[in-house]
Every structure is written in C-alpha cells, then in structure tokens.
C-alpha positions in Angstrom: 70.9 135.6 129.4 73.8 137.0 127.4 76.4 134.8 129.6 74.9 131.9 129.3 74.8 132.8 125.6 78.5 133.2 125.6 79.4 130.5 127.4 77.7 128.4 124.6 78.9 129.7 122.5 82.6 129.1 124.0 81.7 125.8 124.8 80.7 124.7 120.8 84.1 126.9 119.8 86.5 124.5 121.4 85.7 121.2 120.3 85.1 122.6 116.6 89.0 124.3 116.2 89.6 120.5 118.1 88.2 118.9 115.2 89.7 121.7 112.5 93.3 121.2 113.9 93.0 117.0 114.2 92.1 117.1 110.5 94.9 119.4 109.3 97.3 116.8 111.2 95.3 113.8 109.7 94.4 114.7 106.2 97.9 115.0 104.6 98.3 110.5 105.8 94.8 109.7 104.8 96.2 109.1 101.0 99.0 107.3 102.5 97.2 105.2 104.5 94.7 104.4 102.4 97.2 103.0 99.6 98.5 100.9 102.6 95.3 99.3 103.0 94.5 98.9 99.7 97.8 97.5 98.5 98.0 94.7 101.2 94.0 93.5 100.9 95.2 92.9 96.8 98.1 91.4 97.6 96.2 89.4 100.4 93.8 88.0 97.5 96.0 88.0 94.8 99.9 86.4 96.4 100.0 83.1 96.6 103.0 83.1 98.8 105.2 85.6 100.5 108.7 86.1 99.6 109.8 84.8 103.2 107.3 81.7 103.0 109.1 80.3 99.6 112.4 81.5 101.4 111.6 79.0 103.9 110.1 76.3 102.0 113.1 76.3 99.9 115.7 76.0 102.9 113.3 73.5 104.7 113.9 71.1 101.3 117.9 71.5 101.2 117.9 71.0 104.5 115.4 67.9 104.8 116.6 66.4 101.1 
C-alpha cells in the first residue's frame, strides 16, 4: 500500500512544480500584458481615427484633388 502511496504522491508532485515554474515565467508579463489590453480596448472606443488612416485620407485628397 505504501507504493502505491508514493507513486501518488509523485504523480500530484509533478504537475504542481509544472504549474509553480509556468507562473514564475508568466507572472512578471501579466502587468505588461494587461496594460496592452487595456490601452488598445480605450483607444478602440475612444480614437476616432488612426494615425495611418488620416495619413491616407490626406494623400488620397492631394492625390484625387
């Protein structure tokens, strides 16, 4: 019963320092990632236009006018 026991207990080990050592990797871009997200959904709701689209607009007027 003892082996079986072990093996358990090896089995449950693994995944757990798994999970440990994917959040050490993970946590430290979580702050950056989230002020990624955050920044383009306000400027998705907030911009009218892009730089690049007024860029354009403005080179499509010389050039048609």
């Amino acid at each position: 019963m003892a082996g079986a026991e072990r093996a358990a207990t090896c089995r449950s080990l693994r995944p757990a320092l798994v999970g440990r050592l994917a959040f050490v990797f993970v946590a430290p871009l979580m702050p950056t990632c989230t002020a990624w997200y955050v920044g383009w959904v306000a400027a998705a709701f907030t911009v009218r236009a892009y730089p690049s689209e007024v860029g354009v607009r403005r080179w499509l007027e010389e050039r048609a006018g």
